[in-house]
C-alpha positions as a LaTeX table, in Angstrom:
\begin{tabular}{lrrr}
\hline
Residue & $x$ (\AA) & $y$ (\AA) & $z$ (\AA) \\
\hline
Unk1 & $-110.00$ & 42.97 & 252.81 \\
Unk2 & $-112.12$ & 41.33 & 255.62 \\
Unk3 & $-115.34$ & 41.76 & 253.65 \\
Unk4 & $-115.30$ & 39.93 & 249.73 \\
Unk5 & $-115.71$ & 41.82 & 247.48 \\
Unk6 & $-118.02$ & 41.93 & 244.31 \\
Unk7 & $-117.45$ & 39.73 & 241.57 \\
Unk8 & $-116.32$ & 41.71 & 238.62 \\
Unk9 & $-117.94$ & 39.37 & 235.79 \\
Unk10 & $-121.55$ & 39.72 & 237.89 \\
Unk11 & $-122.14$ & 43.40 & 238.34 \\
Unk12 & $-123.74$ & 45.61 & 236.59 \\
Unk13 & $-122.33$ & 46.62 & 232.97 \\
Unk14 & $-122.14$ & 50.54 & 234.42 \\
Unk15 & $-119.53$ & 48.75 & 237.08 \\
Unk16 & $-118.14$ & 46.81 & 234.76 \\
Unk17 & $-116.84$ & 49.26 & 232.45 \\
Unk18 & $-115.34$ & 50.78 & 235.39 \\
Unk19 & $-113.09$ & 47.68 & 236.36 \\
Unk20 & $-112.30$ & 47.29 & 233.06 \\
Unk21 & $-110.91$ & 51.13 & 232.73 \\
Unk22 & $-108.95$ & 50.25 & 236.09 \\
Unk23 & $-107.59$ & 46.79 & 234.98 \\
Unk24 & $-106.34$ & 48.98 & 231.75 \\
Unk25 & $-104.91$ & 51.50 & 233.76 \\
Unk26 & $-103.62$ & 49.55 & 237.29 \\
Unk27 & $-103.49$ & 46.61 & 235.93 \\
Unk28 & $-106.39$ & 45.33 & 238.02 \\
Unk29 & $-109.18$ & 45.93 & 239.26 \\
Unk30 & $-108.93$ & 48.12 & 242.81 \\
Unk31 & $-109.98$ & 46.71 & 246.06 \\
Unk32 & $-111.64$ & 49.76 & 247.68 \\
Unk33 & $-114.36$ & 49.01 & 244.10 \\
Unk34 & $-114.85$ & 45.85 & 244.64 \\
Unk35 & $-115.87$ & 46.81 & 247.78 \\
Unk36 & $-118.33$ & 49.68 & 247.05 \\
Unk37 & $-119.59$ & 47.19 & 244.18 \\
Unk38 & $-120.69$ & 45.49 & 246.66 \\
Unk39 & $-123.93$ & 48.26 & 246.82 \\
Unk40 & $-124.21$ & 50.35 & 243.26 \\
Unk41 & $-125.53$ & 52.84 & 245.29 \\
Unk42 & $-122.57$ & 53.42 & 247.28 \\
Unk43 & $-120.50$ & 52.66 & 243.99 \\
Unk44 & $-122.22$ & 55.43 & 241.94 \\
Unk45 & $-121.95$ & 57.92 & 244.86 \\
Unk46 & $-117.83$ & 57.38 & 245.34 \\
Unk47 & $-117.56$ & 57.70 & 241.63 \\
Unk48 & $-119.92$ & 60.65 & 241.65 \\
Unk49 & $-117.72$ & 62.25 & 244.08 \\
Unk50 & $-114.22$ & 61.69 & 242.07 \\
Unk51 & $-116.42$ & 62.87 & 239.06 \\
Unk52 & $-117.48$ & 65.89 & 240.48 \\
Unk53 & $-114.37$ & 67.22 & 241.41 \\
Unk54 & $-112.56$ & 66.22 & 238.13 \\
Unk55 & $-114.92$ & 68.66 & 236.54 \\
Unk56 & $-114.87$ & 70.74 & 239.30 \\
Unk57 & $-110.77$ & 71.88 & 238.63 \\
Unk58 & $-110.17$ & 72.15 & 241.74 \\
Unk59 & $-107.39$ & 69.90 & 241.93 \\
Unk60 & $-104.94$ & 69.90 & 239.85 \\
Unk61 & $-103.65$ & 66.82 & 238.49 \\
Unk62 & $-99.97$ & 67.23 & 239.56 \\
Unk63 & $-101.83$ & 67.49 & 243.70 \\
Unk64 & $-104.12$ & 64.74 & 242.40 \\
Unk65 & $-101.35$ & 62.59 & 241.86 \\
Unk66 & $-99.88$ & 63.69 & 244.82 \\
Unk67 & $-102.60$ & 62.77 & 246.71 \\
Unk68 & $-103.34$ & 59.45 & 245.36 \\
Unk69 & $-99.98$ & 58.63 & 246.42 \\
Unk70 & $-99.85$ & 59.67 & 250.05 \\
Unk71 & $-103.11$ & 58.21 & 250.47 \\
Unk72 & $-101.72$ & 54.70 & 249.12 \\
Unk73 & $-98.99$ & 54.90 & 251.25 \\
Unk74 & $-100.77$ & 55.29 & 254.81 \\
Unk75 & $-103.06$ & 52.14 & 253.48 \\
Unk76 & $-99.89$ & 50.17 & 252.97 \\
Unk77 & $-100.56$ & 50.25 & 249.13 \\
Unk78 & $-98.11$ & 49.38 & 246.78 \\
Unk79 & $-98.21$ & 51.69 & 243.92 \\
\hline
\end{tabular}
């Protein structure tokens, strides 16, 4: 990243629970967060967002998954 990004042990514990459910899932904690941590508000909103449509069912998790992994692929993400 060109910008730093927030320091996981200093943010809020709201944040924080969120790296830690990405460090237990990815295996760290993901870049584009550290970045939004960076403002809560922005933070909050992107989370809002992927919590909205999780309840939503609009997309299904097999497109979800889908998804997630065309969109790491045109950022040159390795998963």
């Amino acid at each position: 990243m060109r910008l730093e990004g927030a320091d996981p042990a200093r943010v809020d514990p709201d944040l924080a629970a969120v790296f830690k459910t990405q460090e237990e899932t990815w295996g760290e904690t993901l870049g584009p967060y550290l970045l939004y941590a960076r403002r809560p508000s922005v933070f909050k909103a992107v989370r809002g967002m992927w919590d909205g449509l999780k309840a939503s069912g609009l997309i299904e998790p097999a497109l979800k998954a889908l998804l997630n992994r065309r969109v790491a692929a045109l950022n040159g993400c390795v998963f």
